[in-house]
C-alpha positions as CSV (number, residue, x, y, z in Angstrom):
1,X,-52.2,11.6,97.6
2,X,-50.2,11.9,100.6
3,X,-46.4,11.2,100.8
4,X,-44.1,9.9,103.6
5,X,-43.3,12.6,106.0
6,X,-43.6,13.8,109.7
7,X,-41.6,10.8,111.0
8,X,-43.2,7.6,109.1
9,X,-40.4,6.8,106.6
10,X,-39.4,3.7,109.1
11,X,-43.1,2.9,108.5
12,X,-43.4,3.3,105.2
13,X,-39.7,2.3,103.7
14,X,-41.1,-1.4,104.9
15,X,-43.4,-1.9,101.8
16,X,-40.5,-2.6,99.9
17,X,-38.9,-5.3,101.7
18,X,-40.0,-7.4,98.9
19,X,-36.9,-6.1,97.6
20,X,-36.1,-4.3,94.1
21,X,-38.6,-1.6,94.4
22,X,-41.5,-4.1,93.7
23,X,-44.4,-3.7,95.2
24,X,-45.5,-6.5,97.3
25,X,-49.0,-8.1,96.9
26,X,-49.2,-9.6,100.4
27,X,-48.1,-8.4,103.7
28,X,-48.5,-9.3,107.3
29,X,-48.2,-7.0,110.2
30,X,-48.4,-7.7,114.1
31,X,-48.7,-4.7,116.5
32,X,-48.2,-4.8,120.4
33,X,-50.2,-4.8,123.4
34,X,-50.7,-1.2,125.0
35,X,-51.8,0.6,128.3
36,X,-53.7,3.8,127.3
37,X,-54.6,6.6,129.7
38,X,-50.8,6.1,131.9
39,X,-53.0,7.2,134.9
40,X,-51.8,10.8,134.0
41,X,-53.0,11.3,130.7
42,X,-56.7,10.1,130.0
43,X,-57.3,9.6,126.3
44,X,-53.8,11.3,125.6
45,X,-50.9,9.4,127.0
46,X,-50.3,5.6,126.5
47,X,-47.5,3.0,126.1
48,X,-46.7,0.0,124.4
49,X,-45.7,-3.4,125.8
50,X,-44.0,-6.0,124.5
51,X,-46.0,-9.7,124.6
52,X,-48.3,-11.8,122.2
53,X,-50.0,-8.8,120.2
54,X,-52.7,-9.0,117.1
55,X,-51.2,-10.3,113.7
56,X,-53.0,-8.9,110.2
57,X,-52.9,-10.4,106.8
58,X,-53.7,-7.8,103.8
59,X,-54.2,-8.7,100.1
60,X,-54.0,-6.2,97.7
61,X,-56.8,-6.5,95.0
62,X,-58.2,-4.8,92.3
63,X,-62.2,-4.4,92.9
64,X,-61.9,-1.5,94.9
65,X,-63.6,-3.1,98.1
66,X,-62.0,-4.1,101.5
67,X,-63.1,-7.7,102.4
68,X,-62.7,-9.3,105.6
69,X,-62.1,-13.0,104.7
70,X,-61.2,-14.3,108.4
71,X,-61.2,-13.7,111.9
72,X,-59.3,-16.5,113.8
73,X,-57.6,-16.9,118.0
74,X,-61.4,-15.5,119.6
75,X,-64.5,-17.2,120.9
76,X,-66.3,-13.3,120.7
77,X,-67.9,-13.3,117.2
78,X,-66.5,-9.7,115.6
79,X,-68.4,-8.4,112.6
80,X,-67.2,-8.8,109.0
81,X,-69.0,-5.8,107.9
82,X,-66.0,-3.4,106.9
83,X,-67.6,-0.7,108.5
84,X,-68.1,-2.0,111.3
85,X,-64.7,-3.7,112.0
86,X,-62.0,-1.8,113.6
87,X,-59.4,-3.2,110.8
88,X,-62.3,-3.2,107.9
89,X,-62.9,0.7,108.7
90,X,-59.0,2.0,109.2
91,X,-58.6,0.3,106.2
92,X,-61.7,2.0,104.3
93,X,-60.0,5.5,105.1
94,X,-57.3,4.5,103.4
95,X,-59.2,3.5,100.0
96,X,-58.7,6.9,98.8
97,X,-54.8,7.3,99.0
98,X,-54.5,4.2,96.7
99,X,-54.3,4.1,93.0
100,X,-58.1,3.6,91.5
101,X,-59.5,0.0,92.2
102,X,-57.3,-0.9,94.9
103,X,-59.2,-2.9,97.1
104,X,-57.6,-4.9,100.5
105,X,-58.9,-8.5,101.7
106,X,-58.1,-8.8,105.1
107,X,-57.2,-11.8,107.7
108,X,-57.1,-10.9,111.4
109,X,-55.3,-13.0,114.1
110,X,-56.3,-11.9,117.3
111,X,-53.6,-11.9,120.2
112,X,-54.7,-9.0,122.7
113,X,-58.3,-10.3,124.4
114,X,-61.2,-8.0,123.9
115,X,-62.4,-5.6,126.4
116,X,-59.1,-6.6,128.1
117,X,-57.7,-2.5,128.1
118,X,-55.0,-3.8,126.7
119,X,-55.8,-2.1,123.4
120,X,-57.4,-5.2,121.7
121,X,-59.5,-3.0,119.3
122,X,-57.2,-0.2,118.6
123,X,-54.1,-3.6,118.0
124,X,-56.2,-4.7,114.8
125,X,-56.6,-1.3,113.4
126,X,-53.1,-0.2,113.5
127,X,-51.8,-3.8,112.0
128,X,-54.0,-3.4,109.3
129,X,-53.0,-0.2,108.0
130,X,-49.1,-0.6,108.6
131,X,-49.6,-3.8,106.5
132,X,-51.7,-2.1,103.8
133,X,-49.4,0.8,103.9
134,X,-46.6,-1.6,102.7
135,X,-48.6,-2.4,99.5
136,X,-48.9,0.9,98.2
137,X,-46.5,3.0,95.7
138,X,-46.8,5.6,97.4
139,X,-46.7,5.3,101.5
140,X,-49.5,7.3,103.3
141,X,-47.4,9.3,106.2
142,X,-47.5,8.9,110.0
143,X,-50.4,11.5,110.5
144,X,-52.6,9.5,107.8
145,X,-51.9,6.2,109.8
146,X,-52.7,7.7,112.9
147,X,-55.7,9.3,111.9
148,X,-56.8,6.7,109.8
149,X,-56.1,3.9,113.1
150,X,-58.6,6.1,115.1
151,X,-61.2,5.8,112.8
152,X,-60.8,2.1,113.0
153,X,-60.8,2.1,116.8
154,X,-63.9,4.1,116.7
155,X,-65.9,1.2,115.4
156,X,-65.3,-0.7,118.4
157,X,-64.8,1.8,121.1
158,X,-67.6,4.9,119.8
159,X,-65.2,7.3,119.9
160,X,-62.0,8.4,118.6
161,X,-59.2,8.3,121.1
162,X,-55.1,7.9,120.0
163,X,-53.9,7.0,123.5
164,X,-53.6,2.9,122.4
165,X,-53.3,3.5,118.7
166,X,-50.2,6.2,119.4
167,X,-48.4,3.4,120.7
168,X,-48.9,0.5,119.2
169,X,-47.6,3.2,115.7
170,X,-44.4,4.7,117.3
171,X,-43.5,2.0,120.6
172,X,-43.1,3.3,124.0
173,X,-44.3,6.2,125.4
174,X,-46.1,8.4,123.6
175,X,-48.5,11.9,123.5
176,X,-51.6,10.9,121.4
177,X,-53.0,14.6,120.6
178,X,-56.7,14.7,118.9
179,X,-54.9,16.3,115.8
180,X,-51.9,15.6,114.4
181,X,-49.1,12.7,114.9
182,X,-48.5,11.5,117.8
183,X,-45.3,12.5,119.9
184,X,-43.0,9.6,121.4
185,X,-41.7,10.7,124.7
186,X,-38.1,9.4,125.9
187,X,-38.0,7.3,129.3
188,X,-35.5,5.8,131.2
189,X,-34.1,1.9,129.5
190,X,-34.7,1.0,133.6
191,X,-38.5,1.5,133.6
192,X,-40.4,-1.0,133.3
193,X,-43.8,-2.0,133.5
194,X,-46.5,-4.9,135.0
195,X,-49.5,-5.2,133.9
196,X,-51.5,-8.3,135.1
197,X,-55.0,-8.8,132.9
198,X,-58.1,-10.8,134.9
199,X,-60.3,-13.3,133.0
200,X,-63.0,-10.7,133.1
201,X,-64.3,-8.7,130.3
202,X,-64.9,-4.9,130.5
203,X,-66.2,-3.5,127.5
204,X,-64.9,-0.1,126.6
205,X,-67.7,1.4,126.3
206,X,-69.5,0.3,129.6
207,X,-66.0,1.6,131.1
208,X,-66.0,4.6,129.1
209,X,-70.5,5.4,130.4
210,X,-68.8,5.4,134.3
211,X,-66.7,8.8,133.4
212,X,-70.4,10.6,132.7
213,X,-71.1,13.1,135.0
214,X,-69.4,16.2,136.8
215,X,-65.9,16.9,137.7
216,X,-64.1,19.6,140.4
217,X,-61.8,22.1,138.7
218,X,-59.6,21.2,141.3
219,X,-59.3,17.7,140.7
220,X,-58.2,18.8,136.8
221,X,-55.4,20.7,138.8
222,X,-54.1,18.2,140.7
223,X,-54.2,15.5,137.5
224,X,-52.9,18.2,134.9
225,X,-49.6,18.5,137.9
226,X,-49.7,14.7,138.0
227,X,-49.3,15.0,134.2
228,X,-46.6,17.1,134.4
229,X,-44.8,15.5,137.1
230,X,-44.9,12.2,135.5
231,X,-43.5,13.4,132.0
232,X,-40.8,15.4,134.0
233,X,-39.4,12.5,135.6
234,X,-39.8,10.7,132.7
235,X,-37.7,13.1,130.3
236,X,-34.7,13.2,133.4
237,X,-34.4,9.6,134.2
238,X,-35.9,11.0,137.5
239,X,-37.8,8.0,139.8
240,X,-39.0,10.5,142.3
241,X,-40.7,12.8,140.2
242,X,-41.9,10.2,138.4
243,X,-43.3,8.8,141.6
244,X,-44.5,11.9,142.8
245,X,-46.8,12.3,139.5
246,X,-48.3,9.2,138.9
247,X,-52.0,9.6,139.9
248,X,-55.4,9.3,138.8
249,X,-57.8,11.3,140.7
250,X,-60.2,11.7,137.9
251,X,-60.6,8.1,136.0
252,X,-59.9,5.6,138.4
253,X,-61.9,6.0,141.3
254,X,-64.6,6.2,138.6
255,X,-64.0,2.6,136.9
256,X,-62.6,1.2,139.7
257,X,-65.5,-0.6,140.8
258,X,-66.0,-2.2,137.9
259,X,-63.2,-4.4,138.3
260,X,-63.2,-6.7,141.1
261,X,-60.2,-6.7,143.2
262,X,-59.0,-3.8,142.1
263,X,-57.7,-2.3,145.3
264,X,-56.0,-5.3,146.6
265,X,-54.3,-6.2,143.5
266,X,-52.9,-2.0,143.4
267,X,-52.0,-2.6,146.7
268,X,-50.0,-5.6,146.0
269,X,-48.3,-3.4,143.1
270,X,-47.2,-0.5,146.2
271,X,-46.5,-3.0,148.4
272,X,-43.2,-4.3,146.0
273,X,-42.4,-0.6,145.7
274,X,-44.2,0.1,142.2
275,X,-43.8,4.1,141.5
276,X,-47.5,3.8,140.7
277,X,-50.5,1.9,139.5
278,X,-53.8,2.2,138.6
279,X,-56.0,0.7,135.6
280,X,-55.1,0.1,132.3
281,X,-56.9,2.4,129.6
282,X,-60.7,0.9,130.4
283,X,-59.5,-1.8,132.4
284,X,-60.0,-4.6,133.9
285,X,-56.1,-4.9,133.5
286,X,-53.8,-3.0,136.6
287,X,-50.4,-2.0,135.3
288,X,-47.5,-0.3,137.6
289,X,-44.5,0.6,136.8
290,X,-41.1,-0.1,138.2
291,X,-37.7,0.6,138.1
292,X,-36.0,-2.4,138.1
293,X,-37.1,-5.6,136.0
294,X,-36.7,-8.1,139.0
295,X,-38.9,-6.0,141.1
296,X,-41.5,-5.9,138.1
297,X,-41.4,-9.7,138.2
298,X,-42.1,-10.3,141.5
299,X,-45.1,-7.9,141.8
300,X,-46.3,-9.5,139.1
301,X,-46.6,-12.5,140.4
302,X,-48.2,-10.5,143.9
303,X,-50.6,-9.2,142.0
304,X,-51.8,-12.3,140.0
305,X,-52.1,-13.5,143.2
306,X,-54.3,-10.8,145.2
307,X,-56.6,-11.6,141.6
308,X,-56.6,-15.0,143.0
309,X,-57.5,-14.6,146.4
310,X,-61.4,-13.4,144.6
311,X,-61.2,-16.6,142.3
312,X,-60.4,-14.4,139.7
313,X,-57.6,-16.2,137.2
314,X,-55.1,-13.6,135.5
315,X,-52.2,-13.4,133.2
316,X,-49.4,-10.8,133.5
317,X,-47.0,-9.2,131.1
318,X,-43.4,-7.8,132.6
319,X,-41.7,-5.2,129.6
320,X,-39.5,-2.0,129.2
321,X,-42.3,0.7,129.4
322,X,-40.5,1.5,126.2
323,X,-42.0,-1.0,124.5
324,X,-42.2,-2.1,120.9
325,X,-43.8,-0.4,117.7
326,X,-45.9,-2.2,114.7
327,X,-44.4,-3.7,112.3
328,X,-44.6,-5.4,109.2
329,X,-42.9,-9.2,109.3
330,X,-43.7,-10.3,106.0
331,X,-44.0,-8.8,102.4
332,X,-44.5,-10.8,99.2
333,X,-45.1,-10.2,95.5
């Protein structure tokens, strides 16, 4: 049975908010929007941003099972199969670190749309298991809850990727390796982020089929220096390198026409002087980042606009690209 370690004891010293050591019954968590992929960093780099994000209710129980009861805030019908739910199969993996018989029953309140890249599937997974974390004597560790969040977002996205999940479990910035927990990278309190979400869908895994194919070695050159680059100016408060590094010569000429607009509404972002933009994890949502807040507001609104211009209606989110974490709001006995 795994303890608290490698960085989760914020995480896990929330189950007993109930207060005098009791363990809680009942607990609801919420967990944030996210931009996976950061241009840079496909499938390893991602950040968190504050706005309306996915809310999930857990039951402890004692038959052993994990039941989803409800599924409320979509039109999309989402399957209630366990297995087959993002939430339903995080919280499967986590069966085993509970005492015998525990079983979860699960409500899910969806914020983040799906197929949104906004990290709508991964948001589900990590809220479950942060709030059925909280009902356990013994706290599973970061490692677990990233691991076990993956699995979840596999059932919606086919494969397992921490780049949204990372996030949404530490807030901000953060390096989502394949193995492992997840490494939160410092950035300046002055960066911060648009990211302006069309009413079109994109599912992940149609975005994720346009990346099949052959790449140049040197185009992996010039995005690992990107990479580089980007964290750089990131770890020095440094706008320029920052600037200089964000890129995406591998992923986004590759999905970018799947999303209508796409160039225009980029352009818009360069236009008020973003340090960079491109698509947000599989899109259709454009994010750039800034380094003022009153510059991130008014591309915002230029680039809701150049989605406009198409017919194309959109919403936009302005946030510190150190965004928040997941956490639990509410623990009873």
């Amino acid at each position: 049975m795994s303890h608290v370690k490698d960085g989760a004891a914020g995480i896990a010293s929330l189950s007993r908010i109930g207060g005098e050591g009791k363990i809680p019954t009942k607990a609801i968590a919420v967990a944030p929007p996210s931009i996976g992929n950061v241009a840079v960093g496909f499938d390893v780099l991602g950040h968190s941003v504050q706005g309306a994000g996915d809310r999930v209710t857990v039951r402890r129980t004692t038959d052993g099972r994990v039941t989803i009861k409800a599924i409320r805030g979509i039109a999309e019908q989402l399957p209630l199969d366990a297995e087959s739910n993002t939430a339903g199969r995080a919280l499967l993996g986590l069966l085993p670190h509970a005492p015998p018989r525990t079983g979860f029953e699960v409500e899910l309140d969806k914020g983040i749309a799906l197929g949104s890249g906004m990290g709508g599937s991964a948001a589900s997974a990590v809220a479950a298991v942060v709030a059925a974390n909280a009902l356990l004597p013994r706290p599973v560790g970061l490692s677990t809850l990233y691991e076990l969040s993956m699995e979840g977002e596999a059932a919606a996205s086919g494969s397992k990727h921490g780049d949204n999940v990372g996030p949404m479990l530490l807030g901000g910035l953060v390096i989502a390796p394949a193995k492992g927990a997840p490494v939160r990278v410092p950035v300046p309190d002055w960066l911060h982020v648009a990211l302006v979400h069309p009413h079109v869908v994109l599912e992940t895994r149609r975005s994720r089929a346009a990346l099949k194919g052959a790449y140049e070695l040197h185009d992996f050159v010039v995005q690992s220096e990107g990479l580089a680059l980007l964290m750089a100016g990131c770890f020095t408060s440094d706008a320029l390198l920052i600037r200089r590094g964000f890129r995406d010569v591998l992923v986004e000429p590759r999905r970018a026409p799947l999303i209508p607009q796409f160039a225009k509404v980029k352009q818009a972002a360069l236009d008020c002087g973003a340090l960079g933009s491109s698509i947000s994890g599989g899109g259709p949502s454009v994010f750039a980042w800034f380094e003022d807040r009153t510059t991130t507001e008014r591309a915002a609104r230029e680039m809701t606009l150049a989605f406009k211009e198409a017919g194309i209606e959109s919403d936009s989110l302005v946030s510190p690209v150190a965004g928040p974490k997941a956490e639990v709001i509410s623990c009873d006995a």
